[in-house]
C-alpha positions as CSV (number, residue, x, y, z in Angstrom):
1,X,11.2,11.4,-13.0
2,X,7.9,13.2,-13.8
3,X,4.9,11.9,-11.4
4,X,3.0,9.6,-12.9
5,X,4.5,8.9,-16.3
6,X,7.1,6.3,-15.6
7,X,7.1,3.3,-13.0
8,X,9.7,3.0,-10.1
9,X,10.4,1.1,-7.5
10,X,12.4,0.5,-4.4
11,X,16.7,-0.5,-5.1
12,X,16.5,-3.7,-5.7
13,X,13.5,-4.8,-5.4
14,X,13.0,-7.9,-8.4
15,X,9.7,-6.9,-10.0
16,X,7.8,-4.3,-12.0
17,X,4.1,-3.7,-11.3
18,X,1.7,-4.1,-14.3
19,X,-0.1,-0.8,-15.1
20,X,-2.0,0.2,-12.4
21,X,-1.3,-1.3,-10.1
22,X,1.7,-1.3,-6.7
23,X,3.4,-3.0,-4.1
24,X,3.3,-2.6,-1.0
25,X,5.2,-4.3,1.8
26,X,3.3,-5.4,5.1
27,X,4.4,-6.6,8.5
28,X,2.9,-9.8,8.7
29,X,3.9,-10.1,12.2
30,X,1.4,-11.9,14.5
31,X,0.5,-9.3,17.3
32,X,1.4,-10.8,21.4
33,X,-0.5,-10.1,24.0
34,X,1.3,-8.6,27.5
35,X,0.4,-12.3,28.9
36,X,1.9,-14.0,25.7
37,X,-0.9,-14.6,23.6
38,X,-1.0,-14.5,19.7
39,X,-3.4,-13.1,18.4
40,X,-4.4,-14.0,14.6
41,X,-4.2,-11.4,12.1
42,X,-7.5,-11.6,11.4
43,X,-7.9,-9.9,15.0
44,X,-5.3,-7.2,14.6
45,X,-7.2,-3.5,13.8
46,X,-5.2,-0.4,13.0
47,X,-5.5,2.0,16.1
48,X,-8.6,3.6,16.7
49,X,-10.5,1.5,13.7
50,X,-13.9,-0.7,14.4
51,X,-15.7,-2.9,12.3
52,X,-14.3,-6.0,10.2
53,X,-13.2,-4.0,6.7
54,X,-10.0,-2.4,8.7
55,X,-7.0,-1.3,6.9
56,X,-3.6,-2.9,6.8
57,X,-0.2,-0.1,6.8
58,X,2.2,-0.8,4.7
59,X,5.1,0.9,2.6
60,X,5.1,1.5,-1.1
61,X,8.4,-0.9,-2.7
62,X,7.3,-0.5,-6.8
63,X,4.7,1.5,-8.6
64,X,3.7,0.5,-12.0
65,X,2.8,2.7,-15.1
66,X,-0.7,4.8,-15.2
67,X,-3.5,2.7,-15.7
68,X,-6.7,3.2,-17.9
69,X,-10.0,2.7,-16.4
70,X,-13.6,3.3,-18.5
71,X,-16.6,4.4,-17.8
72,X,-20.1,3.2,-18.5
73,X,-20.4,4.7,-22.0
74,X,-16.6,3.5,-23.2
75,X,-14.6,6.7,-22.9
76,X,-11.0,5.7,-20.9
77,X,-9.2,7.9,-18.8
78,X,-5.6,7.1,-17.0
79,X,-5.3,6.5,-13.6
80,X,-2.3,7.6,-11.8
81,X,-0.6,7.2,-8.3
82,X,-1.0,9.8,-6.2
83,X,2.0,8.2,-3.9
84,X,5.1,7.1,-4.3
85,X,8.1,4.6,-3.6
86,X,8.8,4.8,0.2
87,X,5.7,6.0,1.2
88,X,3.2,4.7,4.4
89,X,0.0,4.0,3.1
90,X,-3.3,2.2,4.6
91,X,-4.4,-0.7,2.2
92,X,-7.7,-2.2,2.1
93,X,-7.2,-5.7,3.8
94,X,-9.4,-7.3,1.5
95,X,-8.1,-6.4,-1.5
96,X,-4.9,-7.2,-3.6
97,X,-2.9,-10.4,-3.7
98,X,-0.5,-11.4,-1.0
99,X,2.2,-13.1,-2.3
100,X,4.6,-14.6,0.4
101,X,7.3,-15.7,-2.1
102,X,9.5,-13.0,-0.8
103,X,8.5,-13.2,3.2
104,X,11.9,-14.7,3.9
105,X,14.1,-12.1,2.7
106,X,14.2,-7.8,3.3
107,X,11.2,-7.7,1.0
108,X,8.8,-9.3,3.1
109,X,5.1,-10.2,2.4
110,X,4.0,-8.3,-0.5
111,X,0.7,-6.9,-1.1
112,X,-0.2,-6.4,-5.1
113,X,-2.6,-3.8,-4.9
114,X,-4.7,-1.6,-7.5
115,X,-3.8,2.2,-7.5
116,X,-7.5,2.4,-5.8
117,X,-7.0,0.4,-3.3
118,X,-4.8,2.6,-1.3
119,X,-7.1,3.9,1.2
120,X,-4.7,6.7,3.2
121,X,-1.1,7.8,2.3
122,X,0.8,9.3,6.2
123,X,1.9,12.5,6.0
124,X,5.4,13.4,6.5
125,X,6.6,15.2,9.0
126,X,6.9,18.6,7.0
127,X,3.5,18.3,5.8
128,X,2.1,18.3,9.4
129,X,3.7,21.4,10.5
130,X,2.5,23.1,7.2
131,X,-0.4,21.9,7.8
132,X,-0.3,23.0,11.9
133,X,1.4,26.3,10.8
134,X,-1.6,27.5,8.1
C-alpha cells in the first residue's frame, strides 16, 4: 500500500474515515490520585505540558483518503497523513469529535480528527537510536 494514496485501518475496526480526516483511540480513563482521588479529565495534562490547550495521546485505528484543502485564491492541493495505522500520536484536545459509541468494546472512545489536528507522532524505538547514533 503506497503512503498516502489509499485509506487503511486497524483489523476490524467497523468504519472508514472520510477524506481527510482519522481515528484515533484515547484512554478515557479518569486519572486517581495516590490518596484515591479522581481527577476530571479536564485536569489531566500530558507530562511536562502547562497551560489549558494540552494534548491528548492516542493511537491511530483508520486513516481516510488524502484530503483537498484551498487556499485564498482557489487553487487546491491534497493533504496527506504523514502517520499511520498503529501509530502514538498527540491530538489537540479541542479538536475532533469524540464519539463514545464504541467505549464499551476493544475500540474504545474514538477521537475523529482532521489530518491537521495531529499535533506530534512518537517515534519508534529505531528511530531514536538513528537519531542518537547520527
Amino acid at each position: 500500500m503506497t503512503k498516502g494514496t489509499m485509506s487503511s485501518r486497524a483489523k476490524g475496526f467497523p468504519y472508514r474515515p472520510k477524506p481527510g480526516s482519522c481515528a484515533v483511540t484515547v484512554d478515557m480513563t479518569p486519572t486517581k490520585t495516590k490518596s484515591g482521588i479522581i481527577l476530571p479529565d479536564t485536569s489531566v495534562a500530558i507530562e511536562g505540558s502547562k497551560g489549558k490547550n494540552q494534548g491528548v495521546p492516542g493511537e491511530v485505528v483508520a486513516i481516510g483518503l488524502p484530503g483537498r484543502e484551498w487556499d485564498e485564491g482557489g487553487n487546491g492541493h491534497s493533504i496527506e497523513a504523514h502517520f499511520k495505522v498503529g501509530d502514538s500520536v498527540i491530538i489537540d484536545r479541542y479538536e475532533g469529535t469524540v464519539d463514545e459509541r464504541m467505549k464499551d468494546t476493544v475500540w474504545g472512545t474514538i477521537f475523529w480528527v482532521e489530518f491537521g489536528d495531529v499535533c506530534a507522532i512518537r517515534l519508534t524505538d529505531a528511530e531514536l537510536a538513528l537519531e542518537a547514533g547520527a
